[in-house]
C-alpha positions in Angstrom: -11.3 13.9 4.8 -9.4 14.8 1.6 -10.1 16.4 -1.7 -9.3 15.7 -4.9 -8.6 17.7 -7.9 -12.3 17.1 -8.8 -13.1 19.2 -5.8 -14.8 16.3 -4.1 -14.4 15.2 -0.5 -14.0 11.5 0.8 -13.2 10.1 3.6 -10.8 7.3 4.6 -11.5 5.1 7.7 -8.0 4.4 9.0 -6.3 8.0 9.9 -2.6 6.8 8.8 -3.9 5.9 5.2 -3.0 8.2 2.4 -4.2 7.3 -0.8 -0.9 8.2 -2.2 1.3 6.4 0.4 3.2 3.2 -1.4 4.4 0.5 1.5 7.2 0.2 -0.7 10.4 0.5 1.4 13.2 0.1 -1.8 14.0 -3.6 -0.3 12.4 -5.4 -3.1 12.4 -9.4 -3.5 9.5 -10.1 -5.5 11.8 -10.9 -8.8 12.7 -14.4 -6.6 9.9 -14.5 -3.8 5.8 -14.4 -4.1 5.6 -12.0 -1.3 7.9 -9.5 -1.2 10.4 -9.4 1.8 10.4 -5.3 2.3 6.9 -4.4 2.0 4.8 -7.5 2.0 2.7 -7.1 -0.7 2.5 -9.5 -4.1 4.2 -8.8 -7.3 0.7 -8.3 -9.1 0.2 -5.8 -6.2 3.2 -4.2 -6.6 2.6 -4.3 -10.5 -0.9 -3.0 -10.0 -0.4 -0.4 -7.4 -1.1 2.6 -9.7 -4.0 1.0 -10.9 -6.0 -0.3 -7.6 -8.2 2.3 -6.2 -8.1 3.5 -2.4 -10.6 0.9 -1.1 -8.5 -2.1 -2.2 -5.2 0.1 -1.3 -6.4 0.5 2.0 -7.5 -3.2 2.3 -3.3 -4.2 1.2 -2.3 -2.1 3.4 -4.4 -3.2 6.5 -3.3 -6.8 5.6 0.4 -6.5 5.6 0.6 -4.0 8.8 -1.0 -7.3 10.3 1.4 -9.6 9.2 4.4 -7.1 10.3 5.0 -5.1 7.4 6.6 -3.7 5.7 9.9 -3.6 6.9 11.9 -0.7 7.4 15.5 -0.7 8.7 16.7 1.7 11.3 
C-alpha cells in the first residue's frame, strides 16, 4: 500500500511497481525507432508518461518486462 499527499491509501498489485518508477534507462532511440531500444516503451508512451495514471503505468510496465525490457547495461 502507499499514500499520497491526499492522505489516501491504494494499493498496487505487482510488489516491484512504484508509481513513480520511469523504465527509462537514458539509452533512448525513439527519435529513429517506434519502440525504443533502452526501455521498450513507444514514443507517445514515453511522451505521455507524466500524464498516464498508475493503472495504465503498471499495464506498460508489465508488457515490456515480458518482452525483455528495458535494458540496462552492466
Amino acid at each position: 500500500m502507499a499514500s499520497n499527499d491526499n492522505g489516501y491509501t491504494k494499493t498496487v498489485s505487482s510488489a516491484s511497481f512504484t508509481a513513480t518508477d520511469s523504465p527509462c534507462v537514458a539509452v533512448c532511440s525513439t527519435l529513429f525507432d517506434d519502440i525504443c531500444r533502452g526501455c521498450g516503451r513507444t514514443a507517445m508512451e514515453v511522451s505521455n508518461w507524466v500524464f498516464m495514471t498508475d493503472e495504465e503505468k503498471q499495464a506498460v510496465w508489465e508488457r515490456i518486462r515480458a518482452q525483455g525490457y528495458p535494458r540496462r547495461r552492466g
